[in-house]
C-alpha positions in Angstrom: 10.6 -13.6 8.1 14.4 -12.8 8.0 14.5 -15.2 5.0 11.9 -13.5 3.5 13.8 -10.4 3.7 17.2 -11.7 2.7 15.7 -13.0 0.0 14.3 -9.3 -1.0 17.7 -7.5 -0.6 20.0 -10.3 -2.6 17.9 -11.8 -5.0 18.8 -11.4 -8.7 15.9 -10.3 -10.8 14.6 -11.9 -14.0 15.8 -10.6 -17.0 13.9 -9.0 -20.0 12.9 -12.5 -21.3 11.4 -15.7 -19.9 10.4 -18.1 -22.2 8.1 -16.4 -25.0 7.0 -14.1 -23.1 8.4 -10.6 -22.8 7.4 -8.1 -19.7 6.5 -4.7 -19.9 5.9 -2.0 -17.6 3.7 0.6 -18.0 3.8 3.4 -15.6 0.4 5.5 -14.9 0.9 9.2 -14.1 0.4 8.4 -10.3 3.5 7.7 -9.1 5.7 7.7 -11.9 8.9 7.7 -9.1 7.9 4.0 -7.9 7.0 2.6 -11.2 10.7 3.4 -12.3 12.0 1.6 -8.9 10.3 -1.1 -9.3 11.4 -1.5 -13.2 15.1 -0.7 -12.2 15.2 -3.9 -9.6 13.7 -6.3 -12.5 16.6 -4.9 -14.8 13.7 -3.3 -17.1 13.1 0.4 -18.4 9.1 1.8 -18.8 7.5 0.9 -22.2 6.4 3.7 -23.8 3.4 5.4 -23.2 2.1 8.5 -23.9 -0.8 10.4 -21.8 -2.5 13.6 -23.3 -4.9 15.5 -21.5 -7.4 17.7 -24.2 -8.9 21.2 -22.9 -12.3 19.8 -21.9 -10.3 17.7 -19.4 -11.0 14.5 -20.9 -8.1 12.4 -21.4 -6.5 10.2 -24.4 -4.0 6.9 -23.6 -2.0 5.7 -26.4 0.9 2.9 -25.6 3.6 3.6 -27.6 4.9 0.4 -28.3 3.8 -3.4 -29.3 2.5 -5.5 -26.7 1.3 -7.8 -28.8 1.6 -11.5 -26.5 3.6 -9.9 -23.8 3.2 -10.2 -20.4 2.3 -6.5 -19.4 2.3 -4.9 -15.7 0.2 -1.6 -15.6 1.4 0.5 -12.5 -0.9 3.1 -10.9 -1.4 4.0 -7.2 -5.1 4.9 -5.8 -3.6 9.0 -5.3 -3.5 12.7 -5.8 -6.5 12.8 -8.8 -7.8 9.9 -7.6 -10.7 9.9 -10.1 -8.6 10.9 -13.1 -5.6 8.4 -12.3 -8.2 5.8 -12.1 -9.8 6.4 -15.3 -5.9 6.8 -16.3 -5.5 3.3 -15.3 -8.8 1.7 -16.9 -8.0 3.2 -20.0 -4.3 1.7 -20.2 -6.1 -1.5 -18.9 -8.1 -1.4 -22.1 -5.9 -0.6 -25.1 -3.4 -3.1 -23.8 -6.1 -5.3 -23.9 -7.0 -4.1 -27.5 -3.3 -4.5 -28.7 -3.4 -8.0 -28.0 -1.4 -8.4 -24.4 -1.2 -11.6 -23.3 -1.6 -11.4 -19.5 -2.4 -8.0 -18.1 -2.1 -7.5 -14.5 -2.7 -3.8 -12.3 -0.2 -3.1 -10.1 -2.4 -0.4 -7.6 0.1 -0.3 -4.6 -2.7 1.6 -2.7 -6.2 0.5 -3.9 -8.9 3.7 -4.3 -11.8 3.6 -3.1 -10.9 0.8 -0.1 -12.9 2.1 2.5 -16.2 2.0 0.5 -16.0 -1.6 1.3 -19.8 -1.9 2.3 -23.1 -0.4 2.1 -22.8 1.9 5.8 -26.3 3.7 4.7 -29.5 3.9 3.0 -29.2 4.3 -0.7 -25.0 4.0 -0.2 -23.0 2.6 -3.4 -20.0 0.2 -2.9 -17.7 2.2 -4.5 -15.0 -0.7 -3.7 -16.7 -3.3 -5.5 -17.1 -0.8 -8.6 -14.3 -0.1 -9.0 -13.5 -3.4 -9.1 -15.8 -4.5 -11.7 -14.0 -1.4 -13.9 -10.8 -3.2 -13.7 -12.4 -6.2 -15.0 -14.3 -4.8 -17.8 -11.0 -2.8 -18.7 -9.1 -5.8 -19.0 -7.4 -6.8 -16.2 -6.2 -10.7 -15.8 -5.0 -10.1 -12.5 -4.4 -7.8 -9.1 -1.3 -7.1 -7.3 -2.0 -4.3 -4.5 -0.5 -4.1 -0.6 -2.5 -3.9 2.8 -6.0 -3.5 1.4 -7.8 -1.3 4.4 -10.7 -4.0 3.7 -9.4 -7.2 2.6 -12.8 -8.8 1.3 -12.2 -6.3 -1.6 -10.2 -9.4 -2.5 -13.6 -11.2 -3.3 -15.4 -8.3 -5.2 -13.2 -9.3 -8.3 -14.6 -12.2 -10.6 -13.0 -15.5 -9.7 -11.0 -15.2 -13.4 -9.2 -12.1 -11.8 -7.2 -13.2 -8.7 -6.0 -11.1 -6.1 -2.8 -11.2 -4.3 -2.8 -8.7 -1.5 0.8 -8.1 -0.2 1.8 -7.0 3.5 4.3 -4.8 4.5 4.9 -6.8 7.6 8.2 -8.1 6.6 9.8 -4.5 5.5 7.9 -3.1 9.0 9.6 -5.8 11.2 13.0 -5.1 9.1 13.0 -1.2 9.3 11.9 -1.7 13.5 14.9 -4.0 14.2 17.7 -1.6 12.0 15.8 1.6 13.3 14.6 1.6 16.4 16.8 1.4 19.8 15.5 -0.8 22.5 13.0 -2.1 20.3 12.8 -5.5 22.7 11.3 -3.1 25.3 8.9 -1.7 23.0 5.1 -2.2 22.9 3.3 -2.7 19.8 -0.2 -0.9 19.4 -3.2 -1.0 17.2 -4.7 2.7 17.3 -8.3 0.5 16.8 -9.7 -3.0 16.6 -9.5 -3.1 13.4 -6.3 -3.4 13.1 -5.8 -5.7 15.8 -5.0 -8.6 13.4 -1.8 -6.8 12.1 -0.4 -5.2 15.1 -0.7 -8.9 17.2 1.1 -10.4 14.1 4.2 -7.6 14.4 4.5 -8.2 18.2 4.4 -11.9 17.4 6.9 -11.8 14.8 9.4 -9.6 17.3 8.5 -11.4 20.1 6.6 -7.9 21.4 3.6 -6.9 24.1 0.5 -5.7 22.7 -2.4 -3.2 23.3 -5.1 -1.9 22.1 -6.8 1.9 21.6 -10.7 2.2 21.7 -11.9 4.8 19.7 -15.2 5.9 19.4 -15.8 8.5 16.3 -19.0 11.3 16.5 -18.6 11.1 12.1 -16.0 9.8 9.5 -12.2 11.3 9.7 -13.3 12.6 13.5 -12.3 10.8 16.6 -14.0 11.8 19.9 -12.5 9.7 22.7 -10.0 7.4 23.0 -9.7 4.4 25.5 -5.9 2.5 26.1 -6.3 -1.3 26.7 -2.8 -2.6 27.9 0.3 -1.3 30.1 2.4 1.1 28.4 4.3 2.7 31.0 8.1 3.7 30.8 8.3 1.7 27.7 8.2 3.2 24.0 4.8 2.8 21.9 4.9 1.1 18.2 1.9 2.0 16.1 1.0 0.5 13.7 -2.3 1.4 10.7 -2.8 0.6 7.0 -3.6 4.4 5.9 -2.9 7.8 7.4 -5.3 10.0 6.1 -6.2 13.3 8.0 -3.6 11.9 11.3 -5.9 13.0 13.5 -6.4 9.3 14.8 -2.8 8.7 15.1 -2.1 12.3 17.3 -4.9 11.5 19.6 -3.6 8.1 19.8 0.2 9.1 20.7 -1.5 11.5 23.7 -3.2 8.8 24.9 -0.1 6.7 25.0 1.6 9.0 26.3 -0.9 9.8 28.9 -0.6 6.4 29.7 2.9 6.5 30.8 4.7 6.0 27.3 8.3 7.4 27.1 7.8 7.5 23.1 5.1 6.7 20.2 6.4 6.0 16.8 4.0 5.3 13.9 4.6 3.1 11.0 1.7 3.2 8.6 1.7 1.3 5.4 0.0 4.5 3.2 0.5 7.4 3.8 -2.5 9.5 2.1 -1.8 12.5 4.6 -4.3 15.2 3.3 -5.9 18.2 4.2 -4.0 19.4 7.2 -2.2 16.1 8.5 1.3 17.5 7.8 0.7 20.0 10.6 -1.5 17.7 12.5 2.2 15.6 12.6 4.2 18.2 13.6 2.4 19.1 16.8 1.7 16.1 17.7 3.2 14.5 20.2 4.6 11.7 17.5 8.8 11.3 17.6 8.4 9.8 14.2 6.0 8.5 11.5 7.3 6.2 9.1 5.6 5.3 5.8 5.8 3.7 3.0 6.3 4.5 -0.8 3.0 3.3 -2.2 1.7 7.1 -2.3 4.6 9.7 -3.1 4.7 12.6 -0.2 6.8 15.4 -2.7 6.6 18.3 -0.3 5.2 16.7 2.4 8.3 15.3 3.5 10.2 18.6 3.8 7.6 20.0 5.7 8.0 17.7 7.8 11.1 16.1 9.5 9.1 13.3 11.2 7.9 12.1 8.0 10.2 8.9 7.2 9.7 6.4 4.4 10.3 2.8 4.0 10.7 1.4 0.0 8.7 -1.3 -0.7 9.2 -1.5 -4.3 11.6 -4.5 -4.0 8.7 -6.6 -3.2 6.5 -5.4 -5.7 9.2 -6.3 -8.5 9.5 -9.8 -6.9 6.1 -9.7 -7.2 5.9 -9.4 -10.9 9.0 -11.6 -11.1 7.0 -14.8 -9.4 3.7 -13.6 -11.4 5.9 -13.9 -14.8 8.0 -17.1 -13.4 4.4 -18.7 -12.3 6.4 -19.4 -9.0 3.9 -18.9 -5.3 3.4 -16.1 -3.9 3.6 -18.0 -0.1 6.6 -16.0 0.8 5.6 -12.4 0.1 2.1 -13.0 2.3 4.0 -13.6 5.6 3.7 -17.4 4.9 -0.1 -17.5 5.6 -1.4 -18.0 2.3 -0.1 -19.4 -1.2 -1.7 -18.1 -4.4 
């Protein structure tokens, strides 16, 4: 894992041209911020690309220069107008496709739609899976996202689209050891079982205890009772989720901990959606800190709030697009458990 992240911080990017192929980045209107970062580390600028919205709200994508056999990278994260960015995203999808792209890959940092994994109810869509099947209508060769919340998304896509699903694991165990003091004494949780998988794989990797919260929910976004499996006391909490949405898991979680005999609970979450009323939820809750990533930007949010931290994980998007370009595995950026 340290190699892994050596190899993030030192590695010299690939240059404007490999072989015939020249790689473009287009930026959707998203997260404009990350799509630059990630450009700037593959020594790149944004291709031009030009987004007008008309008075009847509809929208009109034109890409403002040839991409005629290049290798194009269409970044758009699953936030803010989440129905509009995604239509953003199809529609650049598409007229790269019509101009002749080679390869055409979306880069969704944070994937919309990823908890509509399943059909939970009568006469319920999977949202997830159409969404999918829009990308690859629209055009799109290939995937690149991080921490899907349901990882068999990965198999909703034809098998001529792959997948590669990226972790934060490596920038999470990275920011814990520079960050946190005393992390050897700290106890890594999972606020439910579903995350149990990548909570027991963060202990692992820092040689860390591990428990467990029970939650039991009377309807979606609305936690009722909270149960602590594991020994917590006198020694500081590590939580750790894919998506902070309304926080009110992740508060109710930290006052169990700390009912539990915790001395302090920090949260490391890998998206930060944060709406409604989670900024305040944060600040009253008993949390010293939550940390999250720059897949979804906060703006505001993080002056309202001095917990709020964020971890960049752009760096191993552009090595992402780097090994996609180079055709080189993508073994190292999964945490070694899988090679694409």
């Amino acid at each position: 894992m340290s190699k892994l992240v050596e190899l993030l911080r030192t590695l010299t990017y690939c240059t404007r041209r490999t072989s015939a192929r020249t790689v473009k980045i287009i930026a959707g209107n998203s997260h404009v911020a990350f799509a630059k970062m990630v450009a700037s580390h593959l020594g790149l600028d944004l291709a031009k690309c030009v987004v007008v919205k008309f008075a009847n709200d509809e929208t009109m994508v034109t890409i403002g220069e040839s991409v005629r056999n290049d290798d194009v990278y269409v970044i758009q994260s699953g936030c803010g107008e989440i129905n509009d960015n995604l239509m953003e995203l199809v529609m650049m999808l598409h007229a790269c496709k019509s101009a002749s792209a080679l390869r055409i890959t979306a880069v969704i940092p944070h994937f919309p739609y990823a908890r509509a994994d399943k059909k939970d109810r009568s006469r319920a869509p999977i949202t997830g899976k159409l969404v999918a099947d829009m990308l690859t209508v629209a055009g799109a060769n290939h995937i690149i996202t991080m921490d899907l919340h349901a990882p068999q998304i990965q198999g909703f896509f034809d098998l001529r689209v792959p997948v590669d699903n990226l972790v934060a694991e490596p920038v999470t165990v990275a920011w814990i050891k520079e960050n946190l003091k005393e992390f050897e004494r700290a106890v890594v949780v999972s606020p439910d079982a579903g995350g149990a998988k990548r909570a027991t794989s963060i202990a692992d990797k820092l040689d860390l205890d591990f428990a467990l919260i029970h939650k039991e929910r009377k309807r979606a976004n609305q936690v009722s009772r909270m149960v602590l499996v594991g020994d917590v006391r006198s020694r500081p909490c590590i939580l750790v989720d894919d998506m902070a949405d309304t926080c009110g898991t992740l508060a109710l979680a930290a006052k169990t901990l700390l009912d539990g005999g915790a001395t302090e609970v920090v949260a490391i979450v890998t998206h930060g959606v944060l709406s409604g009323r989670a900024v305040e939820v944060i600040s009253k809750s008993s949390l010293s800190r939550v940390v999250v990533t720059n897949t979804i930007p906060l703006g505001e949010k993080r002056l309202l709030c001095p917990k709020l931290e964020v971890m960049d994980v752009s760096k191993l998007f552009a090595e992402a697009i780097r090994r996609t370009h180079n055709d080189e595995s993508f073994k190292p950026l999964l945490g070694f458990q899988q090679a694409s």
